[in-house]
C-alpha positions as CSV (number, residue, x, y, z in Angstrom):
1,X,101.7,5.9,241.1
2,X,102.3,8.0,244.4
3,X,102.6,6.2,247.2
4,X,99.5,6.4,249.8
5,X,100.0,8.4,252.6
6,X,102.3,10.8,254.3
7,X,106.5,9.8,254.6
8,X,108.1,9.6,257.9
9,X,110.2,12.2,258.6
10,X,112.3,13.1,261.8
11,X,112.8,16.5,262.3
12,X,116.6,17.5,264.2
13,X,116.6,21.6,265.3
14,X,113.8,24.0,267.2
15,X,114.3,27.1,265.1
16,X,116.2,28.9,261.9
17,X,115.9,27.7,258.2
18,X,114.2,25.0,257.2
19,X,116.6,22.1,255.0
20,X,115.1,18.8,254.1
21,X,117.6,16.3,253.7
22,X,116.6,12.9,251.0
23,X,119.2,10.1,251.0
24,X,119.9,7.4,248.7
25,X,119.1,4.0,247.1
26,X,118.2,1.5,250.2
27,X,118.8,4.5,252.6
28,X,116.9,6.6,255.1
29,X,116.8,9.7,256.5
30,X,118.8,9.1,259.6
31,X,121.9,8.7,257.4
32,X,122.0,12.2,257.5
33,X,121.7,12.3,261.5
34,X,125.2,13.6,261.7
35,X,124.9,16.2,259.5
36,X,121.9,17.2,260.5
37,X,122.8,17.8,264.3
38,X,125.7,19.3,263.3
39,X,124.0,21.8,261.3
40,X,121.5,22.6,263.8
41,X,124.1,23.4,266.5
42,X,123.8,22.7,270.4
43,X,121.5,24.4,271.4
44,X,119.5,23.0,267.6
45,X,118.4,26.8,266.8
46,X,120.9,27.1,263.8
47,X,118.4,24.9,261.3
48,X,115.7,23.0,261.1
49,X,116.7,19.5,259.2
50,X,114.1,17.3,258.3
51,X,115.5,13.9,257.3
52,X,113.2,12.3,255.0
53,X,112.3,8.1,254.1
54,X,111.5,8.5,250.4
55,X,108.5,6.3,249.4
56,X,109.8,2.6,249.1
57,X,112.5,2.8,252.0
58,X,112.3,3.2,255.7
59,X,109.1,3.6,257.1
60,X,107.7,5.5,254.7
61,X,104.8,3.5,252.5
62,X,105.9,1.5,249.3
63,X,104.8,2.4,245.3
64,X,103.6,0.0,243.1
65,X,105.7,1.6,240.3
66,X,108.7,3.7,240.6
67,X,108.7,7.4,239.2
68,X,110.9,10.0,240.0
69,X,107.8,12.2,239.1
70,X,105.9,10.8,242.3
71,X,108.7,10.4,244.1
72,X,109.1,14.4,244.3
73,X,105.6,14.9,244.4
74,X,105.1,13.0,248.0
75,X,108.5,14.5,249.2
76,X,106.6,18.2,248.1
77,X,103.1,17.5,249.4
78,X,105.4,15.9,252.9
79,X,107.1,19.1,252.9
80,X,104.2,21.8,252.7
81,X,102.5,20.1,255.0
82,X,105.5,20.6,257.9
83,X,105.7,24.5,256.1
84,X,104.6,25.8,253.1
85,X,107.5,28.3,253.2
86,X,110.7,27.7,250.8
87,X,113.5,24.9,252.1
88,X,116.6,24.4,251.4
89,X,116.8,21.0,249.8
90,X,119.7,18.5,250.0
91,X,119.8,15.3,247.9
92,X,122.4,12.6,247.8
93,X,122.5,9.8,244.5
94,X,119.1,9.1,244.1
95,X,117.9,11.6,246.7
96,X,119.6,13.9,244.6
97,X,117.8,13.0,241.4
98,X,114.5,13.6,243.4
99,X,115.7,16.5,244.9
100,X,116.5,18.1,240.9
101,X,112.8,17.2,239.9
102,X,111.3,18.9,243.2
103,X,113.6,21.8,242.2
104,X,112.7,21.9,238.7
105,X,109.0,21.3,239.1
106,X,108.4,23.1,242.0
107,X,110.7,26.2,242.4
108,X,108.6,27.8,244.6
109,X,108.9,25.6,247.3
110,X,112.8,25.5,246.8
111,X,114.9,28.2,247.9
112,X,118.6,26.6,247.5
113,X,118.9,23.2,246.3
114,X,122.8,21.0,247.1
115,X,123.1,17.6,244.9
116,X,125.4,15.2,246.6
117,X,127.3,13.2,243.6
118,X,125.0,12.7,241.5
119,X,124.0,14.3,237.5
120,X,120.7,14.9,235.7
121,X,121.6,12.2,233.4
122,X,121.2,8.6,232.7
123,X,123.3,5.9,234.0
124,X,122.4,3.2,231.9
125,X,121.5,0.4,234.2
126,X,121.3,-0.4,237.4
127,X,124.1,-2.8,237.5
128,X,126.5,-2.1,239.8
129,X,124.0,-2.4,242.3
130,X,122.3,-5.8,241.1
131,X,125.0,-7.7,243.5
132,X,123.3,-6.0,246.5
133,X,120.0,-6.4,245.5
134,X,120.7,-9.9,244.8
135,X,122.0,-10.6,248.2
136,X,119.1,-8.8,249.7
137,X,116.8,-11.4,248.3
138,X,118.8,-14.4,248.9
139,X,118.5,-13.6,252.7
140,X,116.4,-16.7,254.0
141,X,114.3,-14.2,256.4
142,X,111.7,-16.7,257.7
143,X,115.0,-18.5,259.1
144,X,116.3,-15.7,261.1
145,X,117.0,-16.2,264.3
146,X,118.5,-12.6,265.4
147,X,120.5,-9.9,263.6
148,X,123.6,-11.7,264.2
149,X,122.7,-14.6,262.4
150,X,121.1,-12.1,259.3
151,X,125.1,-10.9,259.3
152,X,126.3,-13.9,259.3
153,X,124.2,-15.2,256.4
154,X,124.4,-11.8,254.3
155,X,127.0,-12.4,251.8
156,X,128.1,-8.9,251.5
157,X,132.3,-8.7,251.7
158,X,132.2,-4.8,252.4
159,X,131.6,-4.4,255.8
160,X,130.6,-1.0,255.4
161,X,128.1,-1.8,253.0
162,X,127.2,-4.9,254.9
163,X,126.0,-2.7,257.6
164,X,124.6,-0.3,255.7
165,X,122.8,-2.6,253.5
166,X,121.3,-4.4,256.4
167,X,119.8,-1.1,258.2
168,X,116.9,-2.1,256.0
169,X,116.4,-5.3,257.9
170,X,113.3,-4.8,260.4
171,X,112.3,-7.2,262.9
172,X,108.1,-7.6,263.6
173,X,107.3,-10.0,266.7
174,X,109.0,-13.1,265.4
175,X,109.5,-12.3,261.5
176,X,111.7,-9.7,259.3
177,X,111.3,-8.0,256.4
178,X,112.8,-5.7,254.5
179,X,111.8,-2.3,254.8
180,X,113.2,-1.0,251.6
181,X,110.7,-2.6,248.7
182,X,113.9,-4.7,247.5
183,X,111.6,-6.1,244.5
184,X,110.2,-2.9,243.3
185,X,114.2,-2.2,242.8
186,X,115.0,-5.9,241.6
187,X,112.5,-5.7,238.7
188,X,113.9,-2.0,237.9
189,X,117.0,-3.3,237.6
190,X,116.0,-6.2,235.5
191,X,114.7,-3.9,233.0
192,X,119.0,-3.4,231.8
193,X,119.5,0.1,230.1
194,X,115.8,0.8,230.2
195,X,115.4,1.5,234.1
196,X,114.1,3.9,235.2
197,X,115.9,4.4,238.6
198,X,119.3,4.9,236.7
199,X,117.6,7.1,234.0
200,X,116.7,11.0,234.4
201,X,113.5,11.9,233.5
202,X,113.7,15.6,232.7
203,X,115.6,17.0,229.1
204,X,116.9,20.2,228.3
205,X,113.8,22.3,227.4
206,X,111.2,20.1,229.1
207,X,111.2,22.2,231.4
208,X,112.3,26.0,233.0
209,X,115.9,26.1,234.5
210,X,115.6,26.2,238.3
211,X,116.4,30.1,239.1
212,X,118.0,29.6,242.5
213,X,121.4,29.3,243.6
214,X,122.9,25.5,243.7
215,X,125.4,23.8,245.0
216,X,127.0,20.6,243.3
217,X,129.4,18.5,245.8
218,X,131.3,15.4,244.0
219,X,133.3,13.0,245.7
220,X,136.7,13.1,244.5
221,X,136.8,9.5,244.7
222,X,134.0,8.8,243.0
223,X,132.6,8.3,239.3
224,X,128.8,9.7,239.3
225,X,129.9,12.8,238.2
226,X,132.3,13.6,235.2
227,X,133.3,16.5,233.3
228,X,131.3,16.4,230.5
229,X,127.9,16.3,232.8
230,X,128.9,20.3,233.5
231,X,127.0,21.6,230.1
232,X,123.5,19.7,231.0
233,X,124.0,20.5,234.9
234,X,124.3,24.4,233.8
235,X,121.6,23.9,231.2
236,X,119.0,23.0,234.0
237,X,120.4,24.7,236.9
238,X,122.3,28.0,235.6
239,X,123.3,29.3,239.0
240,X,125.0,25.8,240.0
241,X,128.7,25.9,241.3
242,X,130.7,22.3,241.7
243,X,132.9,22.0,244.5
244,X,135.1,18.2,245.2
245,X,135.7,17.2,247.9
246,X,139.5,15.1,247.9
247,X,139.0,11.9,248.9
248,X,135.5,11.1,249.2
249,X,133.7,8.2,247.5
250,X,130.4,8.4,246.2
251,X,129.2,8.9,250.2
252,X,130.4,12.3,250.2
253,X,128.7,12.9,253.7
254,X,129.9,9.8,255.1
255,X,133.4,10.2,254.5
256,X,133.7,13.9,255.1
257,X,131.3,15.3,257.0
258,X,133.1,18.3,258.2
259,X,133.3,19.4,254.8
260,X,129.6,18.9,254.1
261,X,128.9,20.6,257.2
262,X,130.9,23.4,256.0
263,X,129.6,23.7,252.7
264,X,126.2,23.6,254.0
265,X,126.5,26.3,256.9
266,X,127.4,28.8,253.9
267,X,124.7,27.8,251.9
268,X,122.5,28.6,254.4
269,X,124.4,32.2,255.6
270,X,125.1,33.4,251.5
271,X,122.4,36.3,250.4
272,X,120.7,35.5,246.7
């Protein structure tokens, strides 16, 4: 089920092509600030990036079930309703998933499409992120007292992850919530190898290949992507070229954003 109403989007850039950026699990859009301003230059007439909250995260509105199906939907109705003309799409993890089903579903509204460590295949389970989503909801938050006491609780080791994790904490007059829909996700990832967060919901014939050019970045670091996942990549997107990037984790953006910049500004200058 969709989720009702519109998603918040922040828009970085005045003029030139129009790339829609979705982040993700427990992100939002402004983790792609950097990128974003970056690629819409000083004086922000390079590009136009919007930076998207998928449903369940941010402030956009929450689902009652997850789908990867609605998920794209919202982000294309969002989308058409800023311009109806094709964007340039760029989709990181589960962003990236959503970004594939736009793609494939709606080429139309898809010009170039750039997935950011991630493969149109299932990953099993959402397992590796059950410790986060477990610390999310042993948070006390009608205890909180301030931020620095929800860090000091949050059991998270990684400080990088802490922080990141926690960008989803919100404060309202004198309570806090979550704004990602943490148990939505938790009962996702209680269904093991059946979830369908870590799954892909689109097979080889389901559907038409995407016709327009692709670009694949992987972290060199990371594990998301592997050789094998190049034959049902191709199969669905035939025009897709992989590029790693040395020494990036799964947050390919994060750790190398001059390359991403980069790799973006020629997706957006190549002809075809």
């Amino acid at each position: 089920m969709s989720p009702a109403g519109p998603l918040h989007t922040l828009t970085v850039g005045t003029s030139g092509p129009r790339v829609a950026f979705l982040h993700g699990l427990f992100g939002q859009g402004r983790n792609w600030s950097t990128i974003a301003k970056a690629l819409a230059g000083p004086g922000g007439d390079r590009a136009r990036c919007t930076l998207v909250d998928l449903p369940d995260h941010g402030r956009s509105p929450w689902s009652q079930e997850f789908s990867f199906d609605s998920y794209a939907a919202s982000v294309a109705d969002t989308l058409r309703a800023i311009d109806e003309d094709p964007w340039v799409v760029v989709g990181h993890s589960l962003g990236g998933k959503t970004a594939m089903v736009l793609a494939l579903h709606e080429p139309e509204l898809v010009s170039r499409l750039v997935v950011v460590d991630i493969a149109p295949k299932s990953y099993g389970s959402l397992e590796r992120f059950g410790g986060y989503i477990g610390e999310m909801q042993a948070l006390p938050l009608s205890e909180l007292t301030g931020r620095a006491d929800a860090e000091a609780r949050f059991a998270e080791p990684d400080p990088g992850v802490k922080s990141f994790l926690l960008q989803n904490l919100r404060r309202e007059g004198t309570s806090w919530r979550w704004q990602a829909n943490v148990e939505l996700f938790a009962a996702d990832a209680a269904r093991g190898t059946d979830s369908v967060i870590a799954d892909f919901p689109i097979a080889r014939g389901d559907v038409e290949a995407f016709p327009g050019p692709v670009l694949w970045l992987a972290g060199g670091e990371s594990r998301y992507i592997k050789a094998a996942d190049g034959e049902g990549m191709r199969a669905l997107f035939p025009r897709v070229r992989l590029v790693t990037v040395k020494g990036a984790s799964h947050w390919v953006h994060t750790d190398a954003p001059e390359v991403v910049v980069e790799a973006l500004r020629r997706v957006l200058s190549a002809d075809g």
